[in-house]
C-alpha positions in Angstrom: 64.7 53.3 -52.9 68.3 53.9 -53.7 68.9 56.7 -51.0 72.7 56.0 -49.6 73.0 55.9 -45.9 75.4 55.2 -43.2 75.6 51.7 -42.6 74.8 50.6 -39.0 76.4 47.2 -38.8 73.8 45.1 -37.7 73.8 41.3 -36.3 73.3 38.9 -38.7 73.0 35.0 -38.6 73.6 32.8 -41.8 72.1 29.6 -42.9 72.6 27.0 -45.5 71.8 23.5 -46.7 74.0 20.3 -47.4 72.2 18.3 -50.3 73.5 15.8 -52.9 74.6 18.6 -55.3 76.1 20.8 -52.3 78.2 18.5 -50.6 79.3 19.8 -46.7 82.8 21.3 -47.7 81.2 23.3 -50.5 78.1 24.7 -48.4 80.8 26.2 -45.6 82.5 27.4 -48.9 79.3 29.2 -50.3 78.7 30.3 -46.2 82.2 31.8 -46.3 81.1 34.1 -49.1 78.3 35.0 -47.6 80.1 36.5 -44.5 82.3 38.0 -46.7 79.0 39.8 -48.8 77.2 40.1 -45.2 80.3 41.7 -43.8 80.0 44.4 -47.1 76.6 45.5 -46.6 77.1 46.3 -43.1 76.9 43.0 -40.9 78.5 41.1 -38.3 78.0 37.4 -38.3 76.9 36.3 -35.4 76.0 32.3 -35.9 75.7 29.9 -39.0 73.2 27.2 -39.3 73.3 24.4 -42.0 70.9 21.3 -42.3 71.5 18.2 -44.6 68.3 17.8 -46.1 67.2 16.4 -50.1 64.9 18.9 -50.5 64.4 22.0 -49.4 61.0 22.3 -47.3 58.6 24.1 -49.6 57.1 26.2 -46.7 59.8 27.2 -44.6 63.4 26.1 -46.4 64.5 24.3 -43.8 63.2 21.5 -41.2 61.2 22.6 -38.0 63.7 21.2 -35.8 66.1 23.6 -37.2 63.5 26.7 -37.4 63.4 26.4 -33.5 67.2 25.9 -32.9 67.5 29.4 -34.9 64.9 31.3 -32.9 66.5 30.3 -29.6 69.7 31.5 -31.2 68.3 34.7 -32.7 66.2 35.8 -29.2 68.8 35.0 -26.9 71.2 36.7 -29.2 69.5 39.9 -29.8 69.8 39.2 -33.8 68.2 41.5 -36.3 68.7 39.8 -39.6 68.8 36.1 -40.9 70.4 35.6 -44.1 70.3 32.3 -46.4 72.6 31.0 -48.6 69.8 30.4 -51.5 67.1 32.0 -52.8 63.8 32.0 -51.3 60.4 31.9 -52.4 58.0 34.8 -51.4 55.5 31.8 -49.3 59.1 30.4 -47.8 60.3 34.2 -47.3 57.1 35.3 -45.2 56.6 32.0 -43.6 60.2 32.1 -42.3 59.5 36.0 -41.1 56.3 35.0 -39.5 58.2 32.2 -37.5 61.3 34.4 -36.6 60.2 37.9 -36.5 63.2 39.5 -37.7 64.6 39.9 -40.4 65.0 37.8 -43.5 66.8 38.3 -46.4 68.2 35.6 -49.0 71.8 35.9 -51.3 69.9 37.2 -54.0 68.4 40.4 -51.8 71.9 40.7 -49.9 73.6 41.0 -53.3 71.0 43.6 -54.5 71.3 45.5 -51.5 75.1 46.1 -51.9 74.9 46.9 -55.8 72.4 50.1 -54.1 74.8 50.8 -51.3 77.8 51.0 -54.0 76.6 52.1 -57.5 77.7 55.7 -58.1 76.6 57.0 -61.5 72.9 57.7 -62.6 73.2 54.3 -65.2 74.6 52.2 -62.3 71.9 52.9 -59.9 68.7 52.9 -62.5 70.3 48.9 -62.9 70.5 48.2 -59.4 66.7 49.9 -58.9 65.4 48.0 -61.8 66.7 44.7 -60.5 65.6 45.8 -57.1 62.0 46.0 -58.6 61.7 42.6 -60.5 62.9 40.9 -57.4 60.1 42.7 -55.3 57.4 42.3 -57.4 56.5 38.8 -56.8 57.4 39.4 -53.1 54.6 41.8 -52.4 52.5 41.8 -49.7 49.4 43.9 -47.8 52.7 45.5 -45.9 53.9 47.2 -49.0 51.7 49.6 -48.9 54.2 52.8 -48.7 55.9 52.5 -51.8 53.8 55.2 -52.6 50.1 57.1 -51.9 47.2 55.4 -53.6 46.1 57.2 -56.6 43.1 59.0 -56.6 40.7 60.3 -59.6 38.9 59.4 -62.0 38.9 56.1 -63.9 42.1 55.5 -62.2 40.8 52.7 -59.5 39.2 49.6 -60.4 36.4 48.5 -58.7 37.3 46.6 -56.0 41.0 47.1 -56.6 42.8 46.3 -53.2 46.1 47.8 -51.8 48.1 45.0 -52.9 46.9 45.1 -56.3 47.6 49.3 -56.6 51.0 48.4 -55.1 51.6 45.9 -57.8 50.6 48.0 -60.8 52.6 51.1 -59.5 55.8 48.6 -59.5 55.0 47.2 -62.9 54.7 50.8 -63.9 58.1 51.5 -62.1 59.5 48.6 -64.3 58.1 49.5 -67.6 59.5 53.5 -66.8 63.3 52.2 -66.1 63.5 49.3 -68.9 62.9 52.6 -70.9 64.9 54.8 -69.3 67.8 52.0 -70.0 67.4 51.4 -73.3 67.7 54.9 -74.3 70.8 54.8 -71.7 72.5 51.7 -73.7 71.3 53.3 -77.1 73.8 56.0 -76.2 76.6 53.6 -74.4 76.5 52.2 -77.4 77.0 55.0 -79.7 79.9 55.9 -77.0 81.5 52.7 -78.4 81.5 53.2 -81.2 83.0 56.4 -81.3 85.9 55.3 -79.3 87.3 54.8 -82.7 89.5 51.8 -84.0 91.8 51.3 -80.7 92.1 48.0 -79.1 89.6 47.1 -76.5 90.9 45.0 -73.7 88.6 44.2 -70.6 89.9 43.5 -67.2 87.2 40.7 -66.2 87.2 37.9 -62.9 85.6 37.0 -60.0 84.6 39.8 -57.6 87.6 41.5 -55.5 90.4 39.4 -57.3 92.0 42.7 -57.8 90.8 44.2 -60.9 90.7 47.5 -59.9 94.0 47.6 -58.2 96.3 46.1 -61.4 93.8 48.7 -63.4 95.2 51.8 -60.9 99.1 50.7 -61.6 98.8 50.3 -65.5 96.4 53.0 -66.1 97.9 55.3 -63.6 94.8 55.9 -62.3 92.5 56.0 -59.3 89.3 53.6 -60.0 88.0 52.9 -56.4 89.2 49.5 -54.6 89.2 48.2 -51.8 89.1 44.7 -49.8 85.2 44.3 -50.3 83.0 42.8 -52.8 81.9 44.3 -55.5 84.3 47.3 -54.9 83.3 48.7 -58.2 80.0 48.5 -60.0 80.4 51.4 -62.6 82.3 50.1 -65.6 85.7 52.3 -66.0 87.2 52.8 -69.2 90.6 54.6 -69.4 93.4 55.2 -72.3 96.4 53.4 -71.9 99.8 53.2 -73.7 102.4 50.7 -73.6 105.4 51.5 -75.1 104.1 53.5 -78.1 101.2 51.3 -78.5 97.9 53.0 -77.1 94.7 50.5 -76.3 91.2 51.3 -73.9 91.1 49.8 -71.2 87.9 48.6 -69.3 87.5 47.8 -65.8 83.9 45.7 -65.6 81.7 44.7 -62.6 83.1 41.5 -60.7 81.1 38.1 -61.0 80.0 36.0 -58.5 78.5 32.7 -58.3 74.5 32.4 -57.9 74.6 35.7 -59.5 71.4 36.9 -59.3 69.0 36.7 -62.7 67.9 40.1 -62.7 71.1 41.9 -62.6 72.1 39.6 -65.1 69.8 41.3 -67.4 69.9 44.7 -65.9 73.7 45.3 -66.2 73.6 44.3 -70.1 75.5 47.3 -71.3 78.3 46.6 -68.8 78.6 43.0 -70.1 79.1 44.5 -73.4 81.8 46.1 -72.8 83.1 42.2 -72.3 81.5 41.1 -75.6 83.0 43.5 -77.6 86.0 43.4 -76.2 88.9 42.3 -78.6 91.4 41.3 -75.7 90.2 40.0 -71.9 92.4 40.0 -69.2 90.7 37.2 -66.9 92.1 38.0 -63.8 92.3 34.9 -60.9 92.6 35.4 -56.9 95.0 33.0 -56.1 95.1 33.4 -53.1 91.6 32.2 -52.7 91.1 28.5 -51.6 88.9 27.7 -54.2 89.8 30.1 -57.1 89.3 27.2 -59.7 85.7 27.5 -58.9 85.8 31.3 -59.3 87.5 30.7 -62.5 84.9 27.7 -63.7 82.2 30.2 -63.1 83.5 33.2 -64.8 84.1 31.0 -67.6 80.5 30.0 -66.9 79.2 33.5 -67.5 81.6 34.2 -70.5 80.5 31.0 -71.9 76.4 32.5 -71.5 77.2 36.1 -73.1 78.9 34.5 -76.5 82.5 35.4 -74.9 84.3 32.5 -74.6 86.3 32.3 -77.5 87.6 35.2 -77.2 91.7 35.9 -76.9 92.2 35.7 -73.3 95.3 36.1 -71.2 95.2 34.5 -67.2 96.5 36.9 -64.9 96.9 35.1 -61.4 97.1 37.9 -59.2 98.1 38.0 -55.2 100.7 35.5 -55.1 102.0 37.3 -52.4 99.2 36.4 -50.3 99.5 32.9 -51.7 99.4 30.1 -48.6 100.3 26.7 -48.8 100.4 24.1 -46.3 102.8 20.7 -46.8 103.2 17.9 -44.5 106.5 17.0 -43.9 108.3 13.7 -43.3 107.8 14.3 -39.7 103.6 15.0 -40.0 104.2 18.3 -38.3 102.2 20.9 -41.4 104.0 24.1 -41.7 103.1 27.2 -43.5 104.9 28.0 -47.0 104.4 31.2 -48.2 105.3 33.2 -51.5 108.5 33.6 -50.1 109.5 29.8 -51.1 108.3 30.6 -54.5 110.1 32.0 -57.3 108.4 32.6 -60.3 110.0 29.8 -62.0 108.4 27.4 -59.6 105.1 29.2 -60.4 105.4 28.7 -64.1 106.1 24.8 -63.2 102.4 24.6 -61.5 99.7 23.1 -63.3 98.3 27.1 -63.5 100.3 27.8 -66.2 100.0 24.7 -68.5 96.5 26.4 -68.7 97.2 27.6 -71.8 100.2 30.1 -73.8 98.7 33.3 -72.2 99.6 32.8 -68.2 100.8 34.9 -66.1 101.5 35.2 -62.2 101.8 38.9 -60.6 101.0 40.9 -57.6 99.3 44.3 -58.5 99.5 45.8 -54.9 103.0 44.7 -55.0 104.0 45.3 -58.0 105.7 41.7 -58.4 106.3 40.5 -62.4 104.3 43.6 -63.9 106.9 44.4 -66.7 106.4 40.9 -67.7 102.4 42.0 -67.8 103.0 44.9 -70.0 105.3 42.7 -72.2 102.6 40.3 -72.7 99.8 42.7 -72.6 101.6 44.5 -75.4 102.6 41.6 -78.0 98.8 40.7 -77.8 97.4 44.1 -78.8 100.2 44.3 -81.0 98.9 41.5 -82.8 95.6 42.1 -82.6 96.3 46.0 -83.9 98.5 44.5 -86.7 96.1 41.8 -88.2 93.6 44.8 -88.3 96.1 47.6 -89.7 98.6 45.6 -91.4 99.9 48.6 -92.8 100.8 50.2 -89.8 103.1 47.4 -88.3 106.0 49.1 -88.5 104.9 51.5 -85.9 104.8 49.3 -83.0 108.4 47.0 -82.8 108.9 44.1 -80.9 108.9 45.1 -77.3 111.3 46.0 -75.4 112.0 47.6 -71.7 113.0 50.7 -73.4 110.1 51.6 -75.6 
């Protein structure tokens, strides 16, 4: 189920609803992230569709009038794949496919299909496959029938047992086989942890492709994959990493998303404890991104669900040299200011850094304000080290450039 293979990029239209809750502006926000995840697995967008409505339709999502617009669209267009913004219903997911023959896939299944195209390790993929089953169990139909050969034998078919039903029990079994299989796999994750000894943990955690993995390459001096896609890196890294004289672990965790799916929630448990027993989180912000308050309400969101919250926490905006903003001048004409206008003393005068003691504004891929990162990352694990160690304090001095 998890075999890799080369992606053929495929045409792909989008769709989404405008409700009370999901105002207009927000829906083309939740849209652009869904290019940006279609355009990971393998897609070019080729149309977007989005209907105010109070309530999605319980048979079909969306309105009739709509259905139709889309299968003129997708038939003229030659489209293989419709993708929607929220989650569907098996009846709503079939219904839709009966109308448009092609294709259809929902954020949840688009998300799930990236985690296989990208996890690595043995652990990452037994995750993705498990999430991968307990979305497709309540989705099966007669069609499913080659997951696997009937079995044969005796006492091993009901009587009367259909297709479907075999199909269903050999998933179940599937299931029951992997939650297994990972328990014994976070049994021994965790005994990993805990032999990692009494260093300082600190977790590199944010919204997906903020930059994580690139600021983890340039302190670590390592080569964690990244690149300019979502979820970049699914297999949590952990690497040494000494500052001065002062050595900590360092972990680079899975990105979050918003709508994050329920069942990788669950399945990637081990990898959010790396965040929970974390001593020190680096909660690192895109902002460059339009709307990277929302990315950071949401990772706050998730923190605040796995018991993480209160945990010491440093904000590392990242990319301010990608950082646009638009004025209007006294004359109404808009122009473009870029980082170039800022220095980092007008950064530290934005509301961004009254967000607390622990701000910080860098570029990783540039290199911008990074021995002011170490300085900071430093006097934290120092102080963390020191309230545990007391004794050893006079190991680790005050910082300074030349340690």
């Amino acid at each position: 189920m998890l075999e890799r293979k080369q992606i053929d990029y495929e045409k792909v239209v989008l769709v989404g609803i405008i409700t009370k809750e999901q105002d207009e502006e927000k829906s083309q926000e939740y849209l652009d992230e869904l290019e940006f995840l279609a355009f990971t697995a393998g897609g070019t967008v080729e149309g977007r569709f989005t209907q105010k409505i109070d309530l999605p339709n319980p048979k079909t999502f969306i309105g009739s009038g709509k259905m139709e617009e889309i299968l003129t669209f997708v038939d003229e267009n030659d489209i293989g794949t419709v993708i929607f913004d929220d989650e569907l219903t098996p009846a709503q997911q079939k219904n839709i496919e009966r109308v448009l023959k092609v294709k259809v896939l929902d954020r949840t299944s688009l998300i799930l299909d990236i985690f296989a195209q990208r996890a690595q390790t043995s652990y990452a993929r037994t995750q993705v496959e498990l999430a991968q089953y307990q979305y497709l169990l309540p989705r099966l139909t007669g069609l499913w029938t080659h997951l696997e050969r009937q079995r044969g034998g005796i006492g091993m078919r009901g009587p009367g047992e259909t297709e479907i039903e075999t199909d269903r029990r050999i998933v179940r079994d599937r299931i029951a086989l992997l939650k297994k299989k990972l328990t014994k796999i976070d049994k021994q994750m965790e005994t990993q942890r805990g032999n990692r000894g009494a260093l300082v943990r600190v977790a590199l955690i944010g919204y997906t492709n903020v930059g994580k993995s690139t600021l983890m390459n340039v302190i670590s001096k390592s080569d964690v994959f990244a690149e300019n896609k979502l979820f970049a890196t699914l297999d949590t890294t952990v690497r040494k990493v000494v500052i001065g004289n002062l050595p900590f672990l360092l972990t680079d965790t899975v990105g979050f998303i918003r709508k994050l799916p329920t069942q990788l929630v669950e399945s990637f448990k081990s990898t959010l404890d790396e965040v929970r027993e974390a001593d020190l989180l680096l909660h690192v912000v895109d902002i460059s991104h339009p709307t990277f308050e929302d990315h950071i309400n949401s990772v706050n969101q998730i923190l605040d669900e796995i018991k993480s919250a209160d945990k010491p926490t440093i904000m590392v905006f990242n990319k301010i040299d990608n950082y646009e903003h638009l004025t209007i001048e006294e004359d109404d004409l808009v122009t473009e200011r870029t980082t170039k206008h800022f220095t980092l003393e007008e950064w530290k005068n934005t509301w961004m850094n009254r967000m607390g003691d622990n701000v910080l504004f860098i570029s990783a891929l540039e290199r911008e304000n990074l021995e002011e990162f170490r300085k900071r990352v430093y006097e934290e694990v120092r102080r963390i080290h020191v309230t545990r160690f007391p004794y050893n304090s006079f190991l680790y001095p005050e910082y300074n450039e030349d340690l």
